[in-house]
C-alpha positions, 0 to 999 in steps of 0.5 A, a space after each residue: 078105716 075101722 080100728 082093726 084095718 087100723 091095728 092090721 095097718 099099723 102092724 104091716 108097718 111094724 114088720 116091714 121095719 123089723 124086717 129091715 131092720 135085723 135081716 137087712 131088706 124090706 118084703 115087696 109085700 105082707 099080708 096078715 090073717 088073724 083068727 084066734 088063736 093064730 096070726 099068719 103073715 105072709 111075706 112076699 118079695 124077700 130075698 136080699 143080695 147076699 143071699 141071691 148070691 149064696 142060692 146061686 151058688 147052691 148054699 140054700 142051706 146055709 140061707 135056710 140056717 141063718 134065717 132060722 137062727 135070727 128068727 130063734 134070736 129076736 122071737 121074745 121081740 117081734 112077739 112082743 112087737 105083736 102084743 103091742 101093737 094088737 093087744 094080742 097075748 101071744 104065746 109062740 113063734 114059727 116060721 119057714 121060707 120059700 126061697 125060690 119064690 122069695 116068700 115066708 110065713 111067720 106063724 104066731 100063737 096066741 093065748 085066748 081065755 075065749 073057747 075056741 071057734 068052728 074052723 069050717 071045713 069047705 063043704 067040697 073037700 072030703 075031711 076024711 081023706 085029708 085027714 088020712 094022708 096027712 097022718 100017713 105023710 106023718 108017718 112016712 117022715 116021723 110018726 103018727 101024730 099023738 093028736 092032729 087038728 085041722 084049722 081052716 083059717 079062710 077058705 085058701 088058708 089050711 092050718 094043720 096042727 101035729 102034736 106028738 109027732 118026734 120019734 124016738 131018736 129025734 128026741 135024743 138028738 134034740 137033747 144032745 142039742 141038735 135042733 137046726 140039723 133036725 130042722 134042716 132035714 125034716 123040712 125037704 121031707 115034709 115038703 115032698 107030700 105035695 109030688 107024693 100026693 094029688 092033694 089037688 083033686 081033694 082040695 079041689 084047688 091048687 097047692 101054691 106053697 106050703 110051709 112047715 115048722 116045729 118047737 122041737 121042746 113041746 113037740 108040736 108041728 104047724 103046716 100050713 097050706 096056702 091054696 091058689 085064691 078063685 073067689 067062686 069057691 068061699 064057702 062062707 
């Protein structure tokens, strides 16, 4: 095992008992992408009791809010636990769940004096078409971006960066202190490009699941796009 499988290692371990430790249960199983400057973690397996409960009661709003405020509450610490343990200077904190699947993606940041390497697109989707639906996916739940950048992380993993993507109103609102309420009802909206849109024929592979989050403050949104794995078509 070389010292980077070591670290990565090391940090699924790390997760695992951060995990239970402050939500309560341990995922069945983590996997880390890193590619400066960005970390993804995907959890698999997580749902505890109380909360199996509680969606079977129809309360996964009230799952979605609490995990979203022990995410906001222990974000200084499990960033930290990051640098740590791959001495990575990090820089910011997102996550979303899929509840019916009992999965997450942790989405960290990270602050890098290098410049910023080719993100290469698969040579079989078309950018321009990608890139338009996006923007008019942007612009049916909020607004054009001001900037919207494209990061392929591996060839199942899409990251879209959004910047400048608040209107007006949600703004106000995110002054008058109302973040978790916005959160909680832009998120169905975001996730409703995937019915909207045959994203399948321009990614030429299946959307498994598909996670959102934003800093309200920077108004800066990640989604991200986690396509159906077929070793046949990496374009590396």
């Amino acid at each position: 095992m070389n010292k980077e499988q070591n670290s990565l290692s090391t940090t699924i371990h790390y997760i695992e008992t951060f995990l239970e430790e402050h939500f309560g249960g341990k995922p069945a199983q983590l996997e880390i992408t890193l590619r400066p400057p960005f970390l993804l973690v995907h959890i698999t397996g997580f749902l505890l009791p109380s909360e199996e409960i509680l969606l079977e009661k129809g309360r996964a709003r009230q799952v979605r809010e609490t995990r979203d405020i022990l995410v906001r509450s222990v974000k200084n610490e499990l960033l930290k636990g990051f640098e740590d343990h791959l001495g990575l200077h990090t820089d910011d904190l997102y996550a979303d769940w899929n509840l019916t699947k009992q999965n997450g993606l942790l989405i960290i940041t990270l602050k890098t004096e290098n410049d910023e390497p080719d993100f290469l697109w698969p040579q079989n989707v078309n950018q321009d078409t990608l890139k338009e639906i996006i923007i008019l996916n942007s612009i049916r739940t909020q607004k054009q971006p001001d900037q919207t950048n494209f990061y392929w992380l591996n060839e199942y993993t899409l990251l879209i960066e959004r910047i400048g993507v608040l209107v007006d109103i949600e703004k106000q609102l995110i002054q008058n202190g109302v973040t978790e309420e916005l959160r909680l009802a832009k998120r169905p909206l975001e996730y409703r490009i995937i019915e909207l849109f045959n994203l399948q024929s321009i990614l030429k592979s299946p959307v498994e699941d598909l996670f959102v989050d934003w800093n309200f403050q920077k108004d800066i949104s990640y989604m991200v796009l986690l396509l159906k794995r077929d070793e046949s078509q990496k374009y590396r």
